[in-house]
C-alpha positions as CSV (number, residue, x, y, z in Angstrom):
1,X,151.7,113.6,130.2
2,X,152.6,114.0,134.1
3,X,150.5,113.6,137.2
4,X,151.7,115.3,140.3
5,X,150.3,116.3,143.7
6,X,148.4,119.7,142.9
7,X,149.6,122.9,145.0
8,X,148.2,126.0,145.9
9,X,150.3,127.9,143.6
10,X,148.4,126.4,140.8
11,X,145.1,127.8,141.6
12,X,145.0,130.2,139.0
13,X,145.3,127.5,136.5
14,X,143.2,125.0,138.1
15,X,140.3,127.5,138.2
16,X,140.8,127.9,134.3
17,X,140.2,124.3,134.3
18,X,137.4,123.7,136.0
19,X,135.4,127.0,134.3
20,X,135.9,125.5,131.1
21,X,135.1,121.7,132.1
22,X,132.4,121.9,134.9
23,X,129.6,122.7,132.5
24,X,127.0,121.8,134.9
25,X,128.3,122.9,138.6
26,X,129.7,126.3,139.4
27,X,133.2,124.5,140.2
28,X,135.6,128.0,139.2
29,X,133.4,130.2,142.0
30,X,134.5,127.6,144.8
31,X,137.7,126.2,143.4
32,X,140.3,126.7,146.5
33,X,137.1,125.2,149.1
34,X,136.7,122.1,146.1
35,X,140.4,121.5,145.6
36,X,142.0,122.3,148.7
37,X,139.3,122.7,151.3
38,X,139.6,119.5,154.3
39,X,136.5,117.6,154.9
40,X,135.2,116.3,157.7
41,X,137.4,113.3,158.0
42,X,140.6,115.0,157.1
43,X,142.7,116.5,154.4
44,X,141.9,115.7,150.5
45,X,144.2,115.0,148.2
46,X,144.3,117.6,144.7
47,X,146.2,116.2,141.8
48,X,146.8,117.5,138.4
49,X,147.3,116.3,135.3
50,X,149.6,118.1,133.1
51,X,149.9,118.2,128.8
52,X,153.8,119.7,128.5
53,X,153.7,122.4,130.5
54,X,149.8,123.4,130.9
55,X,147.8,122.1,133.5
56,X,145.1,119.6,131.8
57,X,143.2,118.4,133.9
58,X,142.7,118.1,138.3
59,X,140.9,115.6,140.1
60,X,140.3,115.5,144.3
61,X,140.9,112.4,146.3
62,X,138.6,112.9,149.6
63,X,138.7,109.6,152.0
64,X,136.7,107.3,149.8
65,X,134.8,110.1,147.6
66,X,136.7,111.5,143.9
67,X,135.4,114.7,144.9
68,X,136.4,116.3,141.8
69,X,137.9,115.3,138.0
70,X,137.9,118.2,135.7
71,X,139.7,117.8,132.2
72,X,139.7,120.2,129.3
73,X,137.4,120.2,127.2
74,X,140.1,119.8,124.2
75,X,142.1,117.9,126.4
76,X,139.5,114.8,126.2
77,X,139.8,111.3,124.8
78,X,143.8,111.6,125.7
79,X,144.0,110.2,128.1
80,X,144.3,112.7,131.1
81,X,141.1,111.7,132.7
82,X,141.6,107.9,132.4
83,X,145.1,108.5,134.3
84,X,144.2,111.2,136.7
85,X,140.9,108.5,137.6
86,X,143.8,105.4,137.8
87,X,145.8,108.0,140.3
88,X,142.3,108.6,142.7
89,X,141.6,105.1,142.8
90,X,145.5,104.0,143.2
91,X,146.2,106.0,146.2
92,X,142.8,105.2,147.6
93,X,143.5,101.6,147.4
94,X,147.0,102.5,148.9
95,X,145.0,103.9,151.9
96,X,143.2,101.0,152.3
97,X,139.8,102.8,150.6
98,X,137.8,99.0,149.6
99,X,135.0,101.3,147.3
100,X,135.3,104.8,145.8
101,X,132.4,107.3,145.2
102,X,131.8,110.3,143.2
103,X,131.4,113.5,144.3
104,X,129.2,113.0,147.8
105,X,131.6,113.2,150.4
106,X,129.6,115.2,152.8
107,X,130.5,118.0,154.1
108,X,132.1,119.2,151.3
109,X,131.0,118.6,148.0
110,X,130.5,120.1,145.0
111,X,127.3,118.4,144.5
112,X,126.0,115.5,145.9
113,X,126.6,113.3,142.6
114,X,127.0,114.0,139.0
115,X,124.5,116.1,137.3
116,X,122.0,113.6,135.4
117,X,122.7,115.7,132.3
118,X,125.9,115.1,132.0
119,X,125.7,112.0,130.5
120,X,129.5,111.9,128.8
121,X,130.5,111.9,132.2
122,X,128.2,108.6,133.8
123,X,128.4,106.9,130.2
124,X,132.7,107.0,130.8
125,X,132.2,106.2,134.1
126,X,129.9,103.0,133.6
127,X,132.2,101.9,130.8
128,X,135.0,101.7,133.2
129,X,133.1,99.5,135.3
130,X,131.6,101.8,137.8
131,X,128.1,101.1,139.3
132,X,125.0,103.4,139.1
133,X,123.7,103.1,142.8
134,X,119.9,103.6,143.4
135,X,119.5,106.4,146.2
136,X,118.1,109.2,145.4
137,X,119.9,112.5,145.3
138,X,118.0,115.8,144.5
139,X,118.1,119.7,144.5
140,X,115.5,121.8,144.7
141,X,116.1,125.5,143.6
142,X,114.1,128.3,145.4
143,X,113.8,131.8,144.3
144,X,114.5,134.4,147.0
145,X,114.1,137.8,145.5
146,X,110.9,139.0,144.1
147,X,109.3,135.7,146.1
148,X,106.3,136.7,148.1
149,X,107.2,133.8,150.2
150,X,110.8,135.0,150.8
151,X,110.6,138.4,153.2
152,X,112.1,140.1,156.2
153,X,108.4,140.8,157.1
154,X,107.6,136.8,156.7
155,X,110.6,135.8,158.3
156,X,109.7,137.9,161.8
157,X,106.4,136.8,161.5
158,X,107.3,133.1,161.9
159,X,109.5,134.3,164.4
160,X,107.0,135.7,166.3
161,X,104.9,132.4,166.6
162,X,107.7,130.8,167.8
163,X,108.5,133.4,170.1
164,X,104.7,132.5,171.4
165,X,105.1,129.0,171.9
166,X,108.2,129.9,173.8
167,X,111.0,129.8,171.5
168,X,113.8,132.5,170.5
169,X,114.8,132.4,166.9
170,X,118.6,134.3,166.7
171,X,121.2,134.3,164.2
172,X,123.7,132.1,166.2
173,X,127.4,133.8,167.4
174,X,130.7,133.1,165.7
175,X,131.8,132.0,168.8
176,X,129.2,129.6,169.7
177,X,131.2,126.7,170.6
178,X,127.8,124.9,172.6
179,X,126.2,124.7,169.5
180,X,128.7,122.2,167.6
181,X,128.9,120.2,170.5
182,X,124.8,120.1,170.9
183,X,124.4,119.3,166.8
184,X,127.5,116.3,167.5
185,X,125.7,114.9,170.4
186,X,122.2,115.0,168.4
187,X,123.3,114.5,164.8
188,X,126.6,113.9,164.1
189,X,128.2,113.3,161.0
190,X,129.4,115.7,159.0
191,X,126.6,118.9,160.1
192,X,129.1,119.9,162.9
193,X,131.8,120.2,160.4
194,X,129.5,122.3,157.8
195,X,127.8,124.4,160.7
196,X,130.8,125.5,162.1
197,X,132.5,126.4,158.2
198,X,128.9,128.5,158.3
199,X,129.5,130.3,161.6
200,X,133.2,131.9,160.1
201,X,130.3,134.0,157.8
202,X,130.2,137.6,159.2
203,X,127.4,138.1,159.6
204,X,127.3,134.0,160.8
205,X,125.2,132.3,158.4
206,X,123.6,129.9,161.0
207,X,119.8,130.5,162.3
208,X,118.9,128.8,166.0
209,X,115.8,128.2,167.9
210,X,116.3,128.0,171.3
211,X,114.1,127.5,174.7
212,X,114.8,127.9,178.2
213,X,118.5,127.9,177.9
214,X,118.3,125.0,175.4
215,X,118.7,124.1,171.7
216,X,115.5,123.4,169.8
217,X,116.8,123.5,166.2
218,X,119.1,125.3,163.7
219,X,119.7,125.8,160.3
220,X,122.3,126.9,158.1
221,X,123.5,128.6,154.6
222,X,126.7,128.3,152.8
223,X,128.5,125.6,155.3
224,X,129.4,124.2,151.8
225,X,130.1,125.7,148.8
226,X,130.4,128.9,150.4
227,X,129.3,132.0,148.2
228,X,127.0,130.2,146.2
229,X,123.7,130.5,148.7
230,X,123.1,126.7,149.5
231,X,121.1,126.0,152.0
232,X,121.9,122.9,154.9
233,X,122.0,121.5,156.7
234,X,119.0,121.9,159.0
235,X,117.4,120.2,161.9
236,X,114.4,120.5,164.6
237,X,115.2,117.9,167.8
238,X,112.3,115.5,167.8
239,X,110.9,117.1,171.0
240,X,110.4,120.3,169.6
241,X,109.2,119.4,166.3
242,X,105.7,120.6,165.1
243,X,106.3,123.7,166.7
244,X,107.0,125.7,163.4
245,X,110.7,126.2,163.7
246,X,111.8,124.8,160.5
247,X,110.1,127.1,158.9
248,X,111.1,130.4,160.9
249,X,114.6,129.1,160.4
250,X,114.2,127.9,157.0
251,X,112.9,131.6,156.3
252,X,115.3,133.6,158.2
253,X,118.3,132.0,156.3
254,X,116.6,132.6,152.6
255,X,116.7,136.2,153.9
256,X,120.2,135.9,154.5
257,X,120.8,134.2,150.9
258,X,118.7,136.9,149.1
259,X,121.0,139.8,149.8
260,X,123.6,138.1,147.7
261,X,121.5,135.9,145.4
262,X,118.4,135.2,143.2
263,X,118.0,132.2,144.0
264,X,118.7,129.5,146.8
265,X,119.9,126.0,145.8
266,X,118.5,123.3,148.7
267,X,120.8,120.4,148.8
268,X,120.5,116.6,149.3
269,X,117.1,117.6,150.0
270,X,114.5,115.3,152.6
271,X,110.8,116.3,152.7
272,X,110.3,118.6,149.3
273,X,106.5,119.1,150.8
274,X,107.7,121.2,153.3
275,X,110.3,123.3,151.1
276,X,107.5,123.7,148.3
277,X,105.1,124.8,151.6
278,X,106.8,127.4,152.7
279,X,108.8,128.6,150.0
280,X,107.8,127.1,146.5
281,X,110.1,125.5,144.6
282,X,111.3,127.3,141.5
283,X,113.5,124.3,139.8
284,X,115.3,121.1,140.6
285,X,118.4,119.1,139.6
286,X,118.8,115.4,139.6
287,X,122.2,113.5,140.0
288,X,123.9,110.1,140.1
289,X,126.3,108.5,142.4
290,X,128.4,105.9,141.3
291,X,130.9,103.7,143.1
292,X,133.5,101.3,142.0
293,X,135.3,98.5,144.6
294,X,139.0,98.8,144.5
295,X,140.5,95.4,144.3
């Protein structure tokens, strides 16, 4: 068995990996973003696992998040995930990390926590001493194509009622530098980071509604875990709230999403009313977080 820093020139191999291990997420579609991709407080930290010669298993050091461990299927209860875990929380301590979480670093994650049906996974985890922790972390899936809900026609309609109460809804410029800095003076966190991953899109996959010269709200698609039509994040400034812009926006990116994808997959969602109001909701999936205090 040897552990090693994990480089680009093993993506190939890494991808192998996570198709065969990730039962649950869609890791090998958005392995180079998940094992090499920055997040919003700096660069992560791949490593592999290796059994001889063949890549085992890979596992993602993010600030204080594991935001990946992946082993082979027929590479389990060897050891390789028990070691490449020791390595994450090792060179976390090393940085001074005091508590490690899984998977929901935001910004970019592959979910945000581990599927609540992949019990193997939690049960390991909770054996090792690591801590279920009680906030709530849901999905909601929404179906975009053959939707009645989910149409260009729809989508300029809500437009339009904005448009009456004052307000232009426009897909948002590559090159529109004023809306980061207007989302980091309102929000902050990580949906300046995400927002401006979704402008590199062509077309952008950002949404704004704006009045007299001014930001009222945006919303985005595939900031995160680009190519696999998630939506987020999203936000209406308090002043301008009630006005119907969520929903224009909400619709104009699941119009976007549709011309690559059945469905939509809403994460870390907030008020599920409103996305079962406007758009229905077709599915959902559930997830743990668990943490564990580095010593």
């Amino acid at each position: 068995m040897r552990i090693a820093p994990l480089d680009r020139s093993c993506l190939t191999d890494a991808t192998t990996v996570l198709a065969a291990a990730c039962r649950f997420d869609r890791a090998a579609e958005v392995a180079e973003e998940k094992l090499f991709g920055d997040g919003p407080t700096g660069p992560a930290v791949p490593l592999g696992v290796w059994d001889g010669d063949a890549l085992a298993g890979v596992a993602v050091l993010a600030a204080d998040r594991i935001r990946l461990l992946a082993v082979l299927p027929d590479a389990r209860r060897r050891g390789f995930g028990g070691a490449l875990l020791d390595a994450c929380c090792a060179t976390a301590r090393a940085a001074g990390v005091p508590t490690l979480r899984t998977l929901d670093q935001p910004g970019n994650y592959l979910a945000p926590g581990i599927d609540h049906r992949n019990t193997d996974t939690i049960g390991w985890l909770e054996r090792r001493g690591w801590r279920s922790n009680p906030e709530p972390r849901v999905n909601v899936l929404v179906e975009v194509r053959d939707n009645p809900r989910v149409s260009t026609a729809r989508a300029a309609e809500l437009a339009d009622a904005a448009r009456a109460r004052g307000y232009l809804i426009r897909r948002a410029r590559r090159d529109e530098h004023p809306l980061i800095a207007a989302i980091s003076a309102q929000s902050g966190g990580a949906w300046p980071f995400e927002v401006t991953r979704a402008l590199g899109f062509e077309p952008p996959g950002v949404h704004v509604a704006v009045k007299d010269d001014a930001y009222a709200a945006f919303a985005a698609h595939d900031g995160n875990n680009r190519g696999l039509g998630w939506f987020g994040p999203t936000e209406t400034w308090p002043a301008h709230r009630g006005q119907g812009l969520g929903a224009a926006l909400l619709l104009a990116c699941l119009v976007d999403v549709a011309a690559q994808h059945a469905r939509c997959e809403v994460a870390w969602i907030g008020p599920r009313a409103f996305y079962d109001r406007i758009a229905g909701i077709a599915g959902e999936r559930r997830f743990a977080v668990l943490s564990h205090d580095l010593p």
